[in-house]
N, C-alpha and C positions, 0 to 999 in steps of 0.2 A: 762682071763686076769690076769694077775700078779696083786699081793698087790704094785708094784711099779708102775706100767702103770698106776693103777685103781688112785692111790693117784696123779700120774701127771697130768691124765684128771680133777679127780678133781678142783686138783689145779688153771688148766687152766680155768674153769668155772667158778673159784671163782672170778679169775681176771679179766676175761673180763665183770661178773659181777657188780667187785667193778667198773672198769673203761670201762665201753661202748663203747670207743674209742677204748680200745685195738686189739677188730675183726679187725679194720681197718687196724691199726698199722701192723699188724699179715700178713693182706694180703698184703699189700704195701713193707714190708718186704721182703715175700717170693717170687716177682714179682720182686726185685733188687732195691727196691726203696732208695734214699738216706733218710739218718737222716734231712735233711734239708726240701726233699717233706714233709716227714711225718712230722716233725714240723709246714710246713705250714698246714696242712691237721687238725692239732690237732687244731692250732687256729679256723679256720673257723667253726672247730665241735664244740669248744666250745661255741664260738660264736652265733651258729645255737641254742644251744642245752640250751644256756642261756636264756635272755629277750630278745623279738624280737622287744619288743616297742625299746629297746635302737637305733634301726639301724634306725626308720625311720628318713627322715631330714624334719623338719616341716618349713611349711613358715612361723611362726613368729620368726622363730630361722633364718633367713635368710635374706640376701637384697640381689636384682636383680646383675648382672653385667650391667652396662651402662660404655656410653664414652670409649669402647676400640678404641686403635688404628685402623687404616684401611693398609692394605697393601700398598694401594696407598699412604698413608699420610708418612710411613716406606721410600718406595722407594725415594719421593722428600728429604727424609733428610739426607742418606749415602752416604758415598765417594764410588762409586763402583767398582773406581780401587784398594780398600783395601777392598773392600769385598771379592774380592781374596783372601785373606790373613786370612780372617776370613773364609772363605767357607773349605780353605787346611786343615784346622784343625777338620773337623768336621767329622765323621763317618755317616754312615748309614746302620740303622738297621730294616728289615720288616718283621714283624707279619704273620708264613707263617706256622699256624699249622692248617687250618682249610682245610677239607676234602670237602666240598659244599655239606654235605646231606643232606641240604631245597634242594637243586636242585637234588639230588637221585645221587650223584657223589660218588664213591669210592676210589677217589686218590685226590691230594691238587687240591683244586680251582684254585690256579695258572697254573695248567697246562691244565684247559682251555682254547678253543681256544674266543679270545676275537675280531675279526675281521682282515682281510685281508691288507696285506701293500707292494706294489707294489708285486705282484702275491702271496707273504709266510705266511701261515697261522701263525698270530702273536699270542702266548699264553701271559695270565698276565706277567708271567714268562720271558719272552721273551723282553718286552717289560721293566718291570723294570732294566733290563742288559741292556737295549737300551740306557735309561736314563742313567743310573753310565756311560758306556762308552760315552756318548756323552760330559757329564758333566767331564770327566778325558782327553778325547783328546781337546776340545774348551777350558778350561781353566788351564791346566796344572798339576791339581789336583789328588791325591793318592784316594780319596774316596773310603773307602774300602765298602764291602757290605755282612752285616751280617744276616744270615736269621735264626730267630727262628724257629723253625721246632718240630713237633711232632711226636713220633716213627713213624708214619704212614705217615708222608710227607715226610722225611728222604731223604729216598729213592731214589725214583722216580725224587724228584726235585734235588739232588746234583747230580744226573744223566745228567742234563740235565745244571746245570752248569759248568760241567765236560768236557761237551763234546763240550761246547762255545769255539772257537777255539783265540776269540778275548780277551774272560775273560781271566786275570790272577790274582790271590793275592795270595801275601805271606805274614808273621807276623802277620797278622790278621784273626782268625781262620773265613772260610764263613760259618760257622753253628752253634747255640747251640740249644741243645735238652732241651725243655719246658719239665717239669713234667705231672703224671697223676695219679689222685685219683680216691677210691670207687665211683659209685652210690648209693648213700645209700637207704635204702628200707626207703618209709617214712611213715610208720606204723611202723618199730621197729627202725630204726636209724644205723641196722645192715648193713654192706656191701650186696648189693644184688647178689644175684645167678642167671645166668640164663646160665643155661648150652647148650640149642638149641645155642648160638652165646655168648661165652666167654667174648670174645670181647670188646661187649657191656657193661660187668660190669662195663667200663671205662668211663672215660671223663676228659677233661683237665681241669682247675683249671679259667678257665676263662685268659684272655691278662693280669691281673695285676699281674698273676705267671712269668714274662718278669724279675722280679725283684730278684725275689731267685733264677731263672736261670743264669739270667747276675751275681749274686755272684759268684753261685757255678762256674760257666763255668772258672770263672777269665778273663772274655773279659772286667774288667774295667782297670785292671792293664797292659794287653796288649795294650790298645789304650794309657795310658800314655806313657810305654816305648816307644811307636813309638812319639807321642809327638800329640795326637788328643786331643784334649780340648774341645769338644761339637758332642754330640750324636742326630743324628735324627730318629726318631723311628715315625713307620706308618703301617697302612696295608696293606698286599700285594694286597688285590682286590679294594683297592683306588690308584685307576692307576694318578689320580690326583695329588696325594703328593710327588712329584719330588723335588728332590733334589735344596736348593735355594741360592745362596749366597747373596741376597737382606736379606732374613730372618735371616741368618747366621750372616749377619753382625750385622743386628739389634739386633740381641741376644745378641753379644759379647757389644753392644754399652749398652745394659741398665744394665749388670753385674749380672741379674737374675739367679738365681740358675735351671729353669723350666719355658717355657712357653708355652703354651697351643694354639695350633692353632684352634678359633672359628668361623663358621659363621652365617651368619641371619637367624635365623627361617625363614621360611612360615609354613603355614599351615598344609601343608606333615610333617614337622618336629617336631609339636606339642609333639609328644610322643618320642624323644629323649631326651639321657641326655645333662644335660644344667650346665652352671656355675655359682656359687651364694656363694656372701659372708658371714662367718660366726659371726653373728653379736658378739658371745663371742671371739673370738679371734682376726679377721679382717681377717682372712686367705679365700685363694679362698677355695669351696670346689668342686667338681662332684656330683652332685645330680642327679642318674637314676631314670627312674620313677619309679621301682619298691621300690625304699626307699620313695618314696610320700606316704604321710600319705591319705588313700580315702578324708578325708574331704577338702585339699590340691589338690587334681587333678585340681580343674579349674585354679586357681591360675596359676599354675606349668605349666599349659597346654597356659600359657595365653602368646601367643606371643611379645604382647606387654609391658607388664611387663615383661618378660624374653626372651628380644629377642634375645640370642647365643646359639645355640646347640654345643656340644663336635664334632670336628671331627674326633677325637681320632689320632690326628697325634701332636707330642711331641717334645720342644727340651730342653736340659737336660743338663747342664753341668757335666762332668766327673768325678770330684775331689767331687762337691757338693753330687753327688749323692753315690760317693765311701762311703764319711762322714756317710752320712743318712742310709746307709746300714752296717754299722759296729757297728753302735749304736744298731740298732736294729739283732745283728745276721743274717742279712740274709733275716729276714720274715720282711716285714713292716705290720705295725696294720692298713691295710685297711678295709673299709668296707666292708661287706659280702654281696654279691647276693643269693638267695635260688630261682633256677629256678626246678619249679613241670614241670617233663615231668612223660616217661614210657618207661621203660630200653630199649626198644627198641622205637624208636619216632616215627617206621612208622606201629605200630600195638595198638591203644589204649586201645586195652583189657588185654596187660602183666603189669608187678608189676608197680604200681607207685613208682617214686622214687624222691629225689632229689639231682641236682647238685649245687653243694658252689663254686660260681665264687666268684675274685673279678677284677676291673677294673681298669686298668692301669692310666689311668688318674683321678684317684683316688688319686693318689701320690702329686698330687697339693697342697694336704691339709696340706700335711707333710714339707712343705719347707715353710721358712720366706719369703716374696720377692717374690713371685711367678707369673709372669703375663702373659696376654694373648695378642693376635694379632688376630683382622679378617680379615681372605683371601676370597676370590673369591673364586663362587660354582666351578671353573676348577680345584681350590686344593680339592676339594671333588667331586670326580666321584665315589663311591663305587658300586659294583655288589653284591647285598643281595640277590638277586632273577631273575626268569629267568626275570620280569617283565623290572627291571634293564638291564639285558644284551640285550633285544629287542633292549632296545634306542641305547645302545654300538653299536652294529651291526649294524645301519641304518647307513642311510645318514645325519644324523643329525652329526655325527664326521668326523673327518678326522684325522687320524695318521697321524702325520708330519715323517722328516727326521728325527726328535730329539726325536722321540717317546713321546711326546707329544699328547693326546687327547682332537682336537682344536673343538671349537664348532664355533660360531656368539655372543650367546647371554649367554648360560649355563641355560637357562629358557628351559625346556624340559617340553612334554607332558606327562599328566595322563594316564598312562598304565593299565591296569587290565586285562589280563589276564585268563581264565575260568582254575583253579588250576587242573580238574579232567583230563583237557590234554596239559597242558604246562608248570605246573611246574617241573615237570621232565626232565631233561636235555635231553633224549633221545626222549623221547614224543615231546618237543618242537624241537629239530633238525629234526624230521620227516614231522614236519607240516611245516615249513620250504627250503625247500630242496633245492632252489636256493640261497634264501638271503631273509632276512626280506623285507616287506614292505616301499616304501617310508616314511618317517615321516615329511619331511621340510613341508610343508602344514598342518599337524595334530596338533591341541589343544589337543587332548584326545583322548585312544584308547581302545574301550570296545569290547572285544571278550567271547562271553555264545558259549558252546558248542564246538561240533568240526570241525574242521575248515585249510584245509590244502590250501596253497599257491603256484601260480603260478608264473613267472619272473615278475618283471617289475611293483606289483602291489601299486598303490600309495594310500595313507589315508588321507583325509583332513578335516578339522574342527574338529567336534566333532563327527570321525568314530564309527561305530558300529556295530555289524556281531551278528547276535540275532539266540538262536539255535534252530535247523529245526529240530531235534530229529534223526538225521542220519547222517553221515560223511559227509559233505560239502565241496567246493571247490570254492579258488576264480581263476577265468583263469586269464591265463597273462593279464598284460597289462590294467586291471581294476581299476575303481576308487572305493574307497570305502569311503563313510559319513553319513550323520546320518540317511540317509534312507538304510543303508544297503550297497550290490552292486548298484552303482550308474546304470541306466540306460544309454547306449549306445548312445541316441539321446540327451543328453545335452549341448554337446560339440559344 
């Protein structure tokens, strides 16, 4: 090696020495990342790499959220033939960078098939283009429809809005590309290596990178020149959060800068993030539970003193949010997540590492004025797991004309599912191979073992399928409850 190589290696060691961050920088860099990723990338590292007491939200530093509005209470108070008018103005934007690898998916979750509607297998995908067209032909409305996307959803999904013969936009671009940072090794803090699946070394920054994406991309200044004055922002596998000109209007009615669509805890919900005011300022904030201090879990878990979980679906005024983003360059100073997985999530013997999210409704805290609305469980349908998509797939829904997913009550049964053969997407479509199970009859549905299904079979009360230590089968046409397959002579 040259006396000039030997002193650049040096050099380089010296720096990434003095500054820890810089491996990162270094790789993010050389992968085409902008100056903007890597600034956010720097915050969250420092942040990480600071005092971690600073991130948690204690409950004597807080008071509950009570007395929010109700949708229903919203509805009785709007003129609805000007909520047209408040609804033309509004944009919609959905959170559409997640691949479903809890469920072993290697392409966007949206392009799951989420249940059948008059004969056509409907995808998520499918079905939020249902909604925008159903809501642009019944009320006359441009809604345009923007989907964040992740190198890896790109793809596949603008493929597929491409080829919607009924979709069209123009002016308003339908995609921007979310960023993505190191895995950092969490034994040294260094960007991790794993060369068997490159790939891997990634992860996306968590839904509240939504924010220095909408900068960079310049989709705020594009919906002004068209003349959009309120953004709706949701996820794409909360097939729920359809677009509303009730809620539209009410936004535009109270002059909020940001409100928060929350609903009632139960019990299932205990361990979501929730909304709580912060008693030094008065601002709403997002409290996830991983920012719960341990001594704080019951509290925080305590329904009744906290009873609204985040449904992470957003409405945002335009101008407001352009403001708050220029102040801050681009990055806003939200809270940091540190989620411990292992570079690869489906092998727990490779490097541990960690990912620095932060979360989109997070931004709550950031604005004066900020309030919330609670909607009905029908605006919160999300698909986290296969356990989730069972219920999607039963007869407990019905996909309307208006791609709507209509229930009776939105009170659904305890699923659980045995993970060693159904939480993989391909596993559980095998065990499957007709259609799921009845569910209108079932309180709760415990499946140990394995367990493959025949047409027509129905679950009631508190089902249960307890494992026989060998591949089992229920035939068509079976009842199944808490004694297992029901006996034949009950009926």
């Amino acid at each position: 090696m040259s006396e000039q190589h030997a002193g650049d290696a040096t050099a380089a060691r010296e720096e990434a020495h003095a500054d820890p961050f810089e491996a990162s920088a270094s790789k993010m860099r050389a992968a085409g990342m902008s100056e903007t990723a890597i600034g956010q990338f720097r915050r969250l590292y420092d942040v990480w790499r600071g005092d971690s007491a600073s991130e948690w939200i204690r409950e004597a530093d807080v008071e509950p959220l009570t007395d929010v509005p109700s949708f229903h209470d919203v509805y009785q108070t709007i003129d609805h033939d000007k909520a047209v008018g408040a609804f033309a103005k509004t944009a919609f934007l959905k959170l559409n960078g997640g691949l479903g690898t809890s469920m072993g998916l290697d392409c966007a979750k949206s392009l799951l098939p989420v249940r059948r509607h008059k004969a056509k297998q409907m995808r998520f995908i499918d079905i939020i283009i249902g909604q925008v067209l159903t809501a642009r032909t019944r009320l006359g409305v441009r809604l345009p429809l923007t989907l964040m996307n992740s190198f890896r959803t790109s793809e596949d999904t603008m493929r597929v809005l491409r080829r919607n013969r009924r979709f069209h936009q123009e002016d308003i671009p339908m995609e921007i590309i979310q960023h993505q940072e190191p895995k950092l090794d969490a034994a040294t803090g260094e960007p991790v290596s794993f060369p068997a699946n490159p790939e891997l070394e990634w992860c996306p920054p968590g839904h509240g990178d939504l924010f220095s994406t909408i900068w960079e991309s310049g989709l705020l200044d594009k919906l002004q020149e068209q003349g959009f004055e309120y953004l709706f922002i949701s996820n794409s596998d909360n097939l729920g959060a359809r677009p509303s000109r009730t809620l539209a209007q009410h936004f535009e009615n109270t002059g909020a800068p940001i409100m928060v669509e929350v609903a009632t805890r139960t019990y299932a919900d205990r361990k979501g993030g929730h909304i709580v005011r912060d008693k030094a300022t008065g601002r709403l904030m997002l409290r996830e539970m991983t920012q719960v201090h341990p001594d704080d879990k019951d509290a925080a878990q305590d329904i009744a003193k906290h009873p609204y979980f985040n449904t992470n679906s957003i409405w945002v005024r335009v101008d407001a949010l352009k403001e708050l983003l220029e102040k801050h360059d681009g990055v806003l100073p939200l809270p940091v997540i540190r989620n411990m997985k292992t570079v690869d999530p489906t092998d727990p013997s490779t490097t541990k590492v960690v990912q620095l999210e932060t979360a989109m409704g997070a931004a709550v805290s950031l604005f004066d004025g900020a309030i919330c609305v609670q909607v009905d469980r029908m605006r919160f349908l999300p698909v986290k797991t296969t356990n989730d998509l069972f219920i999607m797939r039963s007869d407990r829904f019905h996909l309307t004309d208006s791609y709507e997913m209509e229930d009776g009550n939105y009170i659904f049964p305890n699923v659980d599912l045995d993970p060693r053969y159904y939480k993989n997407i391909n596993d559980f479509n095998e065990r499957f191979p007709y259609s799921v199970p009845s569910l209108a009859a079932a309180n709760s549905v415990t499946i140990h073992g394995d367990w493959t299904f025949g047409q027509h079979v129905v679950m009631f009360a508190d089902a249960v399928l307890e494992d026989q230590g060998e591949p089992s089968y229920v035939p068509n046409g079976e009842y199944v409850g808490p004694q297992g397959v029901e006996p034949d002579d009950w009926v």
